[in-house]
GUFI-934505 format. One record per residue (C-alpha): x negated, y, z; residue number from 1. Coordinates in nm, 3 decimals, decimal comma, always signed. Layout:
N
east X | north Y | up Z | k NUM
...
***
This chain:
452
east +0,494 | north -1,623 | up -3,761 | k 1
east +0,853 | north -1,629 | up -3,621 | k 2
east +0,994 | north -1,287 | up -3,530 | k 3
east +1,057 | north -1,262 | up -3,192 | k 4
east +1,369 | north -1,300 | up -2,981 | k 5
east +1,576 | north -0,939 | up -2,927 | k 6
east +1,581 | north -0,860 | up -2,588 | k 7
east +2,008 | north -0,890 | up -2,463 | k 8
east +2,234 | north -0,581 | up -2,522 | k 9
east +2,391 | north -0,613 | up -2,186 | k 10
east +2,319 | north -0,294 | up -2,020 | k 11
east +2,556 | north +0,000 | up -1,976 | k 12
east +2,629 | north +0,355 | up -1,815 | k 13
east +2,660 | north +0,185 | up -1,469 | k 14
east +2,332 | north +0,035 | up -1,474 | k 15
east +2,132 | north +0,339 | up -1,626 | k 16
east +2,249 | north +0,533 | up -1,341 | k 17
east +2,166 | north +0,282 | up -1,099 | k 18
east +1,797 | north +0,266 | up -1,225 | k 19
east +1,799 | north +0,642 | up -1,209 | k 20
east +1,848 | north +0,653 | up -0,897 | k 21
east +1,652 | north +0,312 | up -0,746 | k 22
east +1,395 | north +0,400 | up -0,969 | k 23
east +1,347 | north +0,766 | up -0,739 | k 24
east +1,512 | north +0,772 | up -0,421 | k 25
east +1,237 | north +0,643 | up -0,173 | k 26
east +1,050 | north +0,713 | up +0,155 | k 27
east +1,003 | north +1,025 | up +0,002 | k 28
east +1,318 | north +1,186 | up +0,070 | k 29
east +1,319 | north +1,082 | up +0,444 | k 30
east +0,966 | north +1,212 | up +0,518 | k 31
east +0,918 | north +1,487 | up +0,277 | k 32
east +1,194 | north +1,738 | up +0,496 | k 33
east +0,961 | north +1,772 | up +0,753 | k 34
east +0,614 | north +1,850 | up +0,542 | k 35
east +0,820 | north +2,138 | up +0,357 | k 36
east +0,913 | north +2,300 | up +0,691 | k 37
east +0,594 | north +2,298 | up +0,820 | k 38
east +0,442 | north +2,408 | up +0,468 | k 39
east +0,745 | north +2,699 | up +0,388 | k 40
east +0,852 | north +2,733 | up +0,764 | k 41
east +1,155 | north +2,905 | up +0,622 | k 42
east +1,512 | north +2,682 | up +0,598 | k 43
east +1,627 | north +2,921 | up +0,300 | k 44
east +1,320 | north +2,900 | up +0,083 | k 45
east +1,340 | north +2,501 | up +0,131 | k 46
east +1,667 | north +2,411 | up -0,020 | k 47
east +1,536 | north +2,662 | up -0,260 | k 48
east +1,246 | north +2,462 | up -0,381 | k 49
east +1,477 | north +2,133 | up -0,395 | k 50
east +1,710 | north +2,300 | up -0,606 | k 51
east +1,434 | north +2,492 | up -0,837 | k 52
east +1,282 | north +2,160 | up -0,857 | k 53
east +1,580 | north +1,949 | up -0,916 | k 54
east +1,679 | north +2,221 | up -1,193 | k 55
east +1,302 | north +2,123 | up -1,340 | k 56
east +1,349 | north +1,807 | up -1,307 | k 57
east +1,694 | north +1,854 | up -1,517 | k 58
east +1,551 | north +2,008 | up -1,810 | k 59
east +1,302 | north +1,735 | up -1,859 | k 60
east +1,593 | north +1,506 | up -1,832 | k 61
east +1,765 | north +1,708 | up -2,117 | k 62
east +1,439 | north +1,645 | up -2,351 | k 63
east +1,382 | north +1,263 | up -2,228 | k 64
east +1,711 | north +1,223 | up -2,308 | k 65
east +1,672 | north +1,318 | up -2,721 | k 66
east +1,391 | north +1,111 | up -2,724 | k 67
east +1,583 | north +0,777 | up -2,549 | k 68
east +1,885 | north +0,826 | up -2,794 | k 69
east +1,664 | north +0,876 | up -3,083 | k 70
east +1,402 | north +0,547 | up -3,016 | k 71
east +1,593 | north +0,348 | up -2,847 | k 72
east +1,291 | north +0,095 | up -2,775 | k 73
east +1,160 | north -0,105 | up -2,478 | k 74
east +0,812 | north +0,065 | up -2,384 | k 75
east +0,962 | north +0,405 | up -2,261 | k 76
east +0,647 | north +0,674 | up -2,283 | k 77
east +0,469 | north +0,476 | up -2,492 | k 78
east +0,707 | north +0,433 | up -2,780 | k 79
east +0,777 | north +0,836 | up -2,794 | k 80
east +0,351 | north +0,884 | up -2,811 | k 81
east +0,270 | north +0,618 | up -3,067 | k 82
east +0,549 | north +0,761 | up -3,310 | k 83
east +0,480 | north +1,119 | up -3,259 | k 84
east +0,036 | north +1,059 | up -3,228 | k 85
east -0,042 | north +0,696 | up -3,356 | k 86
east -0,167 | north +0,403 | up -3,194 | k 87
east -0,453 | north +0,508 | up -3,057 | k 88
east -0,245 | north +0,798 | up -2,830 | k 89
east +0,027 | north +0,527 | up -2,794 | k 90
east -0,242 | north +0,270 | up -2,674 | k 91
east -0,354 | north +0,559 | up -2,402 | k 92
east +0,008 | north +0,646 | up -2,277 | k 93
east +0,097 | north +0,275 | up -2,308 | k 94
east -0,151 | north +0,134 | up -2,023 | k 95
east -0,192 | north +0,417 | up -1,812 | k 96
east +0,137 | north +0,346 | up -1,722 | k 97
east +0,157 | north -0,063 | up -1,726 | k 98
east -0,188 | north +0,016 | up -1,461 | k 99
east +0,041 | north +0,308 | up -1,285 | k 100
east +0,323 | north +0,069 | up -1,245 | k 101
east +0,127 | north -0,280 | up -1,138 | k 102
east -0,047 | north -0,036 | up -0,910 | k 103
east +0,299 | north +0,101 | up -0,785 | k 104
east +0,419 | north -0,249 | up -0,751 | k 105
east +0,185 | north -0,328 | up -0,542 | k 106
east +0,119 | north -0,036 | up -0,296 | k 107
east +0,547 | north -0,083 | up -0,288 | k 108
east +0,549 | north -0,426 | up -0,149 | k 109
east +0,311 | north -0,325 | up +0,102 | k 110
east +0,500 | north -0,062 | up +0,235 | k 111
east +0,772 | north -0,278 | up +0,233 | k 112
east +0,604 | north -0,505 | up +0,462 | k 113
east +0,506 | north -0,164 | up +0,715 | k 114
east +0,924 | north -0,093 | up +0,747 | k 115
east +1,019 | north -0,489 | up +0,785 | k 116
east +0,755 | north -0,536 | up +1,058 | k 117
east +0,903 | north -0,228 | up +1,253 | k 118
east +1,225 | north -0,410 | up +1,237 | k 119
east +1,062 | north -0,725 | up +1,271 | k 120
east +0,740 | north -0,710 | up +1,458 | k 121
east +0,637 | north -1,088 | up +1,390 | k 122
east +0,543 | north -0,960 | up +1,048 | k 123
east +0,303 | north -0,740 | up +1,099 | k 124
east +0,061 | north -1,007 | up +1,098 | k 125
east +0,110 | north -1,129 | up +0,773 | k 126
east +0,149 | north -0,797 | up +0,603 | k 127
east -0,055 | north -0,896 | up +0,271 | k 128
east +0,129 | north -1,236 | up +0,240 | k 129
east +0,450 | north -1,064 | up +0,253 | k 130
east +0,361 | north -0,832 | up -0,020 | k 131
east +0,309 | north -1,083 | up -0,231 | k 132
east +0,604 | north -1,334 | up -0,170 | k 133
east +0,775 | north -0,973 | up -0,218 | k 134
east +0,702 | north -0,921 | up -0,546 | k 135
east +0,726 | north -1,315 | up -0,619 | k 136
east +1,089 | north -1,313 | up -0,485 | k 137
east +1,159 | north -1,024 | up -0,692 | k 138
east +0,953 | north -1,163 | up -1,030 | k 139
east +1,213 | north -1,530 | up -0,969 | k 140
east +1,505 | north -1,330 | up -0,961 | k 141
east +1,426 | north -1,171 | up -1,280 | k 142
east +1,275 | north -1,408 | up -1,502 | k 143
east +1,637 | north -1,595 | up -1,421 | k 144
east +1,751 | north -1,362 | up -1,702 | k 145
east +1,872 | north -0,971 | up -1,726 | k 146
east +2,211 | north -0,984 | up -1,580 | k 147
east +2,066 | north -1,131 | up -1,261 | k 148
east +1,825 | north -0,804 | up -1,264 | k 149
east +2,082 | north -0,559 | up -1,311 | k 150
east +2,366 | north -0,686 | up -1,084 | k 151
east +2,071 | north -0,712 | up -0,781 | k 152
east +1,978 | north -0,284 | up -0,916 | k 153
east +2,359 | north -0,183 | up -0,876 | k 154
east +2,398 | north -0,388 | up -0,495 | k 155
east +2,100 | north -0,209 | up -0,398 | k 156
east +2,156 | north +0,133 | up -0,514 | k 157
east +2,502 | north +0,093 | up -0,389 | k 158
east +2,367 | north +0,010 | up -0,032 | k 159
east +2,112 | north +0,310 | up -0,011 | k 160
east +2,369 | north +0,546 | up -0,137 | k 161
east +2,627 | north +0,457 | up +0,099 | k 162
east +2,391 | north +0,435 | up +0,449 | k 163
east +2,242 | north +0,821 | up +0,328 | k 164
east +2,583 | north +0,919 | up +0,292 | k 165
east +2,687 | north +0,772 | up +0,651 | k 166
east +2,392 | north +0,982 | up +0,791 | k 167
east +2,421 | north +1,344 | up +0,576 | k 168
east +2,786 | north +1,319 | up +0,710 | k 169
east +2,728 | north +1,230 | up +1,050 | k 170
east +2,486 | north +1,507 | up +1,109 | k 171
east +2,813 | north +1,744 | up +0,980 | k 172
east +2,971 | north +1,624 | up +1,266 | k 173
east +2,780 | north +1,701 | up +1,552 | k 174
east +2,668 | north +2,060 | up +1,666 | k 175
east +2,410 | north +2,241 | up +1,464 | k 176
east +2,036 | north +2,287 | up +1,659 | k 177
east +1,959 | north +2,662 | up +1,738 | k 178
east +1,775 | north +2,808 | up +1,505 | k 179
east +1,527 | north +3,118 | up +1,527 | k 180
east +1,481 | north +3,395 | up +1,244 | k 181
east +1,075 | north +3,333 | up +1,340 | k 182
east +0,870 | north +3,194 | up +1,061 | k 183
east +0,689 | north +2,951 | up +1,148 | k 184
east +0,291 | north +2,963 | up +1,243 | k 185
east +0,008 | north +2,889 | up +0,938 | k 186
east +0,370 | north +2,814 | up +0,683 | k 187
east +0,337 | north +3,046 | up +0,372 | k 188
east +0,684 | north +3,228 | up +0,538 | k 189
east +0,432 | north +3,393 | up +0,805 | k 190
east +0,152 | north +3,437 | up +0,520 | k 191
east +0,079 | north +3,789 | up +0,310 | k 192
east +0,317 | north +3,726 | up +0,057 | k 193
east +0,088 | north +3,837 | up -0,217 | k 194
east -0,208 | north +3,619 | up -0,077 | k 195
east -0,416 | north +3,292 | up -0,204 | k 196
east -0,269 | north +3,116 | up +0,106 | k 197
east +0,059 | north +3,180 | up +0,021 | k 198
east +0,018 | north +3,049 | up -0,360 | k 199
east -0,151 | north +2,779 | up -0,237 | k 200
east +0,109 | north +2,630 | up -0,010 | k 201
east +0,379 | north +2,742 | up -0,277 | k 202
east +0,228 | north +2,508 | up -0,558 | k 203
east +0,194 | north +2,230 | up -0,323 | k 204
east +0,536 | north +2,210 | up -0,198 | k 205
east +0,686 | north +2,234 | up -0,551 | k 206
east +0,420 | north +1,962 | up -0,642 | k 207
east +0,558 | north +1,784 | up -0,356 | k 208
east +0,895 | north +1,792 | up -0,472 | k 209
east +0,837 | north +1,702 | up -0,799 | k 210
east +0,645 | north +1,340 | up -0,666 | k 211
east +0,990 | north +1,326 | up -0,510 | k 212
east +1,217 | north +1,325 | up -0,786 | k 213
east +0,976 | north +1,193 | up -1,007 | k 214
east +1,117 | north +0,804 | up -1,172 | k 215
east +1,444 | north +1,034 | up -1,274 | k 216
east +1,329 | north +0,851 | up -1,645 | k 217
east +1,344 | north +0,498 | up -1,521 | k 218
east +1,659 | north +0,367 | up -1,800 | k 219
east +1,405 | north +0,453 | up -2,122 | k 220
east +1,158 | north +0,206 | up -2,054 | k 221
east +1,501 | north -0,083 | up -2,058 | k 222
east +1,683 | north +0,180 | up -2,381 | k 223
east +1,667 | north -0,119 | up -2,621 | k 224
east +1,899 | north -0,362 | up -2,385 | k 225
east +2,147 | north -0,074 | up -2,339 | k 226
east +2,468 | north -0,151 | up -2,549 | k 227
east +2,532 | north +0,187 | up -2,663 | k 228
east +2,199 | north +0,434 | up -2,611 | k 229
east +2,297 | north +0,711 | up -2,808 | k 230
east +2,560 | north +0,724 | up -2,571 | k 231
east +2,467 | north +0,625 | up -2,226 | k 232
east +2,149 | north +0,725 | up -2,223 | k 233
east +2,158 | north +1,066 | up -2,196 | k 234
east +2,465 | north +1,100 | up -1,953 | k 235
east +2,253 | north +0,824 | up -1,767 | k 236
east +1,962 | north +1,037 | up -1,701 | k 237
east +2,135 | north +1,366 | up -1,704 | k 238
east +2,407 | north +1,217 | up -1,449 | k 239
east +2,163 | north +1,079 | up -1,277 | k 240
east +1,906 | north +1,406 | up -1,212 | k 241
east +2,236 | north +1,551 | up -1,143 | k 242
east +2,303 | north +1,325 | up -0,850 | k 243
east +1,965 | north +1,323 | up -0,718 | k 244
east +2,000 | north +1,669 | up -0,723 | k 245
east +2,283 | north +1,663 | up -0,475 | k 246
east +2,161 | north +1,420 | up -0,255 | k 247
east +1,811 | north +1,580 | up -0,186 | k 248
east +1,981 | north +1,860 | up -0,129 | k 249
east +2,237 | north +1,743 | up +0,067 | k 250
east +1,952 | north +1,559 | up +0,280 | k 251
east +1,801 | north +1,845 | up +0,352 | k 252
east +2,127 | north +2,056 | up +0,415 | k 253
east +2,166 | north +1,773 | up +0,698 | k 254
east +1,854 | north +1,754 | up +0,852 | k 255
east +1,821 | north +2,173 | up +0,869 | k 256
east +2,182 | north +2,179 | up +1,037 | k 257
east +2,081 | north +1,901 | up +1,296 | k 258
east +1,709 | north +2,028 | up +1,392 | k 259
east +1,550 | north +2,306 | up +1,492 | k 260
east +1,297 | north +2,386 | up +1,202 | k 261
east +0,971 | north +2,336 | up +1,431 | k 262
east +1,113 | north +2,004 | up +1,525 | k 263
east +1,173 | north +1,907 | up +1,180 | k 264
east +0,820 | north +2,042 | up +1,114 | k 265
east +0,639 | north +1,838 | up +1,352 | k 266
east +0,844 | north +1,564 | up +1,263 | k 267
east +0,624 | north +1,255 | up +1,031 | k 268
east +0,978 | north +1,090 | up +0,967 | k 269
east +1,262 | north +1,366 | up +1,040 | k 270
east +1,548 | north +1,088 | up +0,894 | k 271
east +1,452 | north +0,904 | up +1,188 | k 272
east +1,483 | north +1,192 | up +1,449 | k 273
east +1,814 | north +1,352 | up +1,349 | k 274
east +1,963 | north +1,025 | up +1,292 | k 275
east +1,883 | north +0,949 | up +1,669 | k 276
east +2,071 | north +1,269 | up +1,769 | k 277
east +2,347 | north +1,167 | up +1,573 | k 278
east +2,390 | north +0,765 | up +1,599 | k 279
east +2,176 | north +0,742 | up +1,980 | k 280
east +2,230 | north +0,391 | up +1,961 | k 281
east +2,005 | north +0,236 | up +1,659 | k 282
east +1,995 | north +0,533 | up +1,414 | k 283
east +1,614 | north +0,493 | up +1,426 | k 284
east +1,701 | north +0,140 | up +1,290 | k 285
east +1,908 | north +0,261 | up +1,069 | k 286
east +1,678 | north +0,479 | up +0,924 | k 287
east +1,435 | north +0,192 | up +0,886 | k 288
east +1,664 | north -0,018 | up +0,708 | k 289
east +1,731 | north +0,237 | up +0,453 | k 290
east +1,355 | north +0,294 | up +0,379 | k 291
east +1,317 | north -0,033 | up +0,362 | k 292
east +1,590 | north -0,063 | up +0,157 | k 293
east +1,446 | north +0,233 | up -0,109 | k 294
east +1,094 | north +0,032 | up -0,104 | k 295
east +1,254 | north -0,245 | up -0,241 | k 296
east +1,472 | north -0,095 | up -0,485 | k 297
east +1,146 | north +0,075 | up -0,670 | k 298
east +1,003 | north -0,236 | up -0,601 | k 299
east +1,303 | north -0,390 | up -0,815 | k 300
east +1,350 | north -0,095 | up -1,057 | k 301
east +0,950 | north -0,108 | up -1,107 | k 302
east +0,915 | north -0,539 | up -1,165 | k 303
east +1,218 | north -0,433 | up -1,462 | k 304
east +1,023 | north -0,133 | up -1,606 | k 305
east +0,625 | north -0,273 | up -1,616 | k 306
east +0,682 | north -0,577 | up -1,854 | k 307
east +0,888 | north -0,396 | up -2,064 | k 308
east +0,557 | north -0,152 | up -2,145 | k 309
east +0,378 | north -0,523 | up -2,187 | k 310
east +0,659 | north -0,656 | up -2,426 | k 311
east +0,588 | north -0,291 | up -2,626 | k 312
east +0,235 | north -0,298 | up -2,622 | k 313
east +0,238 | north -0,641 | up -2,722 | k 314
east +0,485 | north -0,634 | up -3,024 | k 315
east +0,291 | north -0,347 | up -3,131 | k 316
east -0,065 | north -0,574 | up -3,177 | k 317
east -0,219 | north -0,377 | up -2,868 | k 318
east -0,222 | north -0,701 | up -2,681 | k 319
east -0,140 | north -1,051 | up -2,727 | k 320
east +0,218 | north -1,062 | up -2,929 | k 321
east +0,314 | north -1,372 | up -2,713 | k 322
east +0,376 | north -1,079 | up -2,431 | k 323
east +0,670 | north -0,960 | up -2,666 | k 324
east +0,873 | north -1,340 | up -2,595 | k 325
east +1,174 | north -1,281 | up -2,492 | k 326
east +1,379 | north -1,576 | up -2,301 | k 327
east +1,719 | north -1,682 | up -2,393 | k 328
east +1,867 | north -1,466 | up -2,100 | k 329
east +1,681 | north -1,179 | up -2,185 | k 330
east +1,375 | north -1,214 | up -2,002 | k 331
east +1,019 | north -1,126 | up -2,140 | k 332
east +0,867 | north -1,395 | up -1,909 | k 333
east +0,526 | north -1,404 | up -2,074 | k 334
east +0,507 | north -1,017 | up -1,951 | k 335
east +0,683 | north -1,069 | up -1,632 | k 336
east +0,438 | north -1,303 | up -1,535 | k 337
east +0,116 | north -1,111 | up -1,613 | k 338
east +0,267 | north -0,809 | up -1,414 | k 339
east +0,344 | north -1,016 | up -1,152 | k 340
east +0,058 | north -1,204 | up -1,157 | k 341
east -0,164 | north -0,840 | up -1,169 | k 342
east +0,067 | north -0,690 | up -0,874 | k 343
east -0,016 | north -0,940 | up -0,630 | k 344
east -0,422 | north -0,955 | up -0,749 | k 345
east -0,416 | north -0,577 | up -0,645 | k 346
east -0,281 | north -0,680 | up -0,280 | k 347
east -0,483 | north -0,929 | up -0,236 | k 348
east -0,792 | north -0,726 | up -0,330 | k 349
east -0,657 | north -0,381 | up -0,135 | k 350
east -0,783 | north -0,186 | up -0,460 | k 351
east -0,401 | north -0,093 | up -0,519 | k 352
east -0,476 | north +0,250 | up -0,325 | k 353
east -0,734 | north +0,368 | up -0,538 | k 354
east -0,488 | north +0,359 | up -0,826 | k 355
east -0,257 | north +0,487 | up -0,633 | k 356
east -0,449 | north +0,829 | up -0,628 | k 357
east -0,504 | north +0,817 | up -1,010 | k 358
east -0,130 | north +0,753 | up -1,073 | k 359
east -0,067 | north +1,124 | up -0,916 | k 360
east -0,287 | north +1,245 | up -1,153 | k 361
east -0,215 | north +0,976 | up -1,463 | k 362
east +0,190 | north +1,009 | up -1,436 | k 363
east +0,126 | north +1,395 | up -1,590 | k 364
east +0,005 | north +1,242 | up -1,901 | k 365
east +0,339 | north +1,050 | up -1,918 | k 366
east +0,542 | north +1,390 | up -1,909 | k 367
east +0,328 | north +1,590 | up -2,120 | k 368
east +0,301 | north +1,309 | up -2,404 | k 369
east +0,710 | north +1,322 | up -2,406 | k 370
east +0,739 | north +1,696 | up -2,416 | k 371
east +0,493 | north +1,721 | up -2,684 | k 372
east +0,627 | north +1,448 | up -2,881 | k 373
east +0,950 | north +1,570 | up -2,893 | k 374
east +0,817 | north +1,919 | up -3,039 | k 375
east +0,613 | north +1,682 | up -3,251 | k 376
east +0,935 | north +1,478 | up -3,391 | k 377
east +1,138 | north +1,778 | up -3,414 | k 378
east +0,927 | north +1,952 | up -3,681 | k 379
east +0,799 | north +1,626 | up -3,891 | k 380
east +1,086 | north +1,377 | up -3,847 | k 381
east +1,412 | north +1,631 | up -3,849 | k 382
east +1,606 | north +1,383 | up -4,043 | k 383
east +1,597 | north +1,147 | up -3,754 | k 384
east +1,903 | north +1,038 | up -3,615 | k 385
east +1,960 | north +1,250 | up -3,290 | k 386
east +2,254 | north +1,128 | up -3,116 | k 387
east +2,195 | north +1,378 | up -2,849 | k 388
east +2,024 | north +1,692 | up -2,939 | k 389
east +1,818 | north +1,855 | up -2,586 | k 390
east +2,003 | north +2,131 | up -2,521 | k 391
east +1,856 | north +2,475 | up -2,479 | k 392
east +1,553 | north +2,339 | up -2,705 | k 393
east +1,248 | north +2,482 | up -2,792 | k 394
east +1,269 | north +2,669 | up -2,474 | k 395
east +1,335 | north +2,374 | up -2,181 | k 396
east +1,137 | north +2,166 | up -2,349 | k 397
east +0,795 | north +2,445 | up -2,342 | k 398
east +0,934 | north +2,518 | up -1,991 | k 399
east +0,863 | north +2,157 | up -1,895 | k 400
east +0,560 | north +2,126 | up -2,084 | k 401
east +0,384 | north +2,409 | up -1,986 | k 402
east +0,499 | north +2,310 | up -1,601 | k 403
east +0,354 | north +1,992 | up -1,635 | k 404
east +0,023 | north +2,110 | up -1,793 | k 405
east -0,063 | north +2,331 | up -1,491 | k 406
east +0,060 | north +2,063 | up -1,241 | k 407
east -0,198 | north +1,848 | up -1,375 | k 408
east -0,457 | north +2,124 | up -1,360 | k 409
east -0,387 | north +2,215 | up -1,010 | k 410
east -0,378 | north +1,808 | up -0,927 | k 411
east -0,748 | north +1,795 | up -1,061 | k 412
east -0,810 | north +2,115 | up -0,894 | k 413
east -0,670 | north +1,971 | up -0,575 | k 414
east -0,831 | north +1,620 | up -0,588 | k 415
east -1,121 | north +1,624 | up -0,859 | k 416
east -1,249 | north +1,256 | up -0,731 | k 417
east -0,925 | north +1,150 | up -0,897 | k 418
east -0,899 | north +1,327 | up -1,165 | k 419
east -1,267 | north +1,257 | up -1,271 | k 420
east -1,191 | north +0,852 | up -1,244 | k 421
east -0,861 | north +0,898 | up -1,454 | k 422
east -1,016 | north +1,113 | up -1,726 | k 423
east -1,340 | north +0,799 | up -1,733 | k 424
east -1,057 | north +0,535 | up -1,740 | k 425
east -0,891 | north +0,739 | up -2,019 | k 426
east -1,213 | north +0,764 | up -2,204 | k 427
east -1,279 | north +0,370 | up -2,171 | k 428
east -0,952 | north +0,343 | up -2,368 | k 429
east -1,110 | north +0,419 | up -2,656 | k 430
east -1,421 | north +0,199 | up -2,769 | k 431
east -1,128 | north -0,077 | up -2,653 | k 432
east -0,841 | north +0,031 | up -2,878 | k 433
east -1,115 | north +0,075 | up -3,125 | k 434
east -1,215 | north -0,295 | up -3,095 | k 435
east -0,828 | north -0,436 | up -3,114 | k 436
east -0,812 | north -0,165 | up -3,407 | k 437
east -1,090 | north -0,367 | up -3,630 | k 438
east -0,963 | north -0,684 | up -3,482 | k 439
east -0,646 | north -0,646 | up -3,627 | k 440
east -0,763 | north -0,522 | up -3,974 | k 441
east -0,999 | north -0,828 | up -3,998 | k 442
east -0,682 | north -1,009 | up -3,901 | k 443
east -0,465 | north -0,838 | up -4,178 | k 444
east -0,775 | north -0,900 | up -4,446 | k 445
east -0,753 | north -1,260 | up -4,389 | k 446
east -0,396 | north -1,279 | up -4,414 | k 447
east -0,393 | north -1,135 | up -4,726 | k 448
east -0,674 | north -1,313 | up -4,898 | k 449
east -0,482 | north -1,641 | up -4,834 | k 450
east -0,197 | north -1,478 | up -5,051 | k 451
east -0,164 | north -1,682 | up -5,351 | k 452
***
């Protein structure tokens, strides 16, 4: 069999920190403000939690970012779970997340197609058929070939950066909304601080903000096209976290300064009303575009990541190898395709949202997989070349472990349906790797008995 083709080294700081950052920033950001006030109700505590969470979020940067210099593979979670627990964890990790991200893919086009037809109301009433000449626009300019991909991630991080920065410094420039010492009504800031109410609305605000930053890891999966990923890879995702840090803060900084905390409260899309106050001619456009804009970069940054798990999965014998072709410019088309090609089967059959729900549960496993792998690789693989050692380890790395351990148990406790499905889709991983397991000894036996 001929070896495959190596995906292009083409890839660089620049780009790494792009995919950081279209890989998280989304509608989150420009929503979320307004669910923490009414779930804190005090302005203090929230830029609190955004900077207790982006601090989090930081120190599992830190130990991603040992694990990306030292396997510097396509595949991202995958390839840290299969080396530190076999196949058989790898095969788990490895299409939870190529289901995660089709499902992702999909529920982003959609939503997508909800900000364009506010802009645009004539398509509203093709919303599905949008979705999926979406992600077919987006699968043509990347099986063109790599560079294509990651000159379109740089223009459209660029863009998002630079409208969020027009409208945190506008609202700097206009005088600040009154604000009242009063906490506000059924918010854990007018709650018995030692009370089941209070923990309750604590954990899911931080859970909150986590979802928010969460895609801070979005280089790894695209480690084995970066020219120098001892290097990059770590200031990537550590400069990266870093700037997300600033800008949800900033965000919020802005919004707080601009409206009156009830307002921002009561608020489904506060981006939207404060940018009104400050631009009251077309900042709710404005405000659009940019969603819009931050769908389409994770739709971008996602159509990148989910055939590179393929390509992994396949060169490992956990699917067909075909999926690990790699095109002359760097494309695996072969795994572009069937991503693609699975995306839009999800929006045509409206299942995407059911996924959706698991992925809150399922992207846990990604996190705690890493964490433990790294303690894993630490103590039987020390000889490993570690370009970048995680700094403060054992303890940021058990910090971030044992964080996302009880996040997962308070995400079953808060949605059991969910959890329940993803631990039965988990389960039906096994009799399947089990099958491609005999398959590919059988395979292997025959091999070697036609050895002269």
């Amino acid at each position: 069999m001929d070896k495959p083709a190596p995906l292009a080294r083409i890839l660089g700081l620049g780009f790494g920190l792009a995919m950081v950052f279209g890989g998280t920033v989304g509608v989150g950001i420009l929503r979320l403000p307004g669910t923490l006030a009414a779930t804190l109700g005090d302005s203090r505590v929230i830029l609190v939690f955004w900077i207790v969470g982006g601090i989090y979020t930081l120190l599992g940067a830190v130990s991603v970012a040992e694990l990306a210099a030292m396997l510097p593979r396509a595949g991202g979670f995958y390839v840290y779970a299969r080396r530190a627990f076999g196949s058989g964890a790898g095969f788990v990790v490895g299409w939870s997340d190529w289901i995660n991200e089709v499902a992702a893919l999909a529920y982003g086009s959609i939503t997508a197609m909800t900000f364009l037809a506010a802009l645009w109301p004539a398509a509203a009433s093709c919303a599905r058929t949008g979705a999926v000449l979406i992600v077919a626009a987006f699968a043509a300019l990347h099986w063109v070939g790599l560079r294509l991909g990651s000159s379109l991630t740089r223009l459209i991080s660029l863009s998002i950066g630079l409208m969020m920065l027009i409208l945190v410094v506008a609202c700097f420039f206009v005088p600040p909304a009154a604000h009242t010492s009063a906490p506000l009504p059924l918010s854990a800031a007018a709650l018995p601080l030692l009370s089941m109410g209070t923990l309750a609305a604590l954990v899911s605000a931080m859970r909150n903000v986590l979802l928010t930053y969460d895609g801070w890891y979005s280089p790894i999966y695209l480690a084995e096209e970066n020219t120098h990923p001892g290097r990059t890879l770590p200031r990537a995702l550590i400069g990266g976290t870093l700037v997300l840090i600033v800008l949800y803060v900033s965000v919020n900084a802005a919004l707080l300064r601009v409206l009156p905390l009830s307002a921002l409260a009561s608020s489904d899309l506060p981006a939207a009303t404060a940018a009104r106050m400050v631009f009251p001619h077309g900042g709710g456009e404005l405000v659009t575009l940019i969603s819009l804009l931050t769908v389409l970069s994770l739709v971008n940054a996602t159509l990148l990541i989910t055939p590179r798990v393929l390509l992994a999965i396949g060169r490992d014998g956990l699917f067909t190898r075909k999926a690990a072709a790699v095109s002359a410019s760097g494309t695996p088309r072969l795994a572009l395709a069937v991503s693609s090609a699975a995306a839009i089967a999800l929006i045509l059959s409206g299942t995407f949202e059911q996924i959706i729900a698991l992925a809150t549960v399922l992207f846990l496993l990604n996190y705690i997989s890493a964490y433990a792998a790294l303690f894993v690789l630490r103590r039987r693989e020390p000889g490993l070349p570690r370009p970048y050692r995680a700094f403060g380890f054992p303890f940021t790395t058990a910090i971030v472990l044992v964080g996302s351990v009880l996040a997962l148990i308070a995400a079953a406790v808060e949605d059991p349906r969910s959890a329940l499905a993803a631990g039965l889709l988990l389960a039906a991983c096994a009799p399947i790797y089990v099958g491609i397991a005999r398959r590919r000894r059988r395979v292997a036996a025959s091999a070697a008995a036609e050895l002269p």
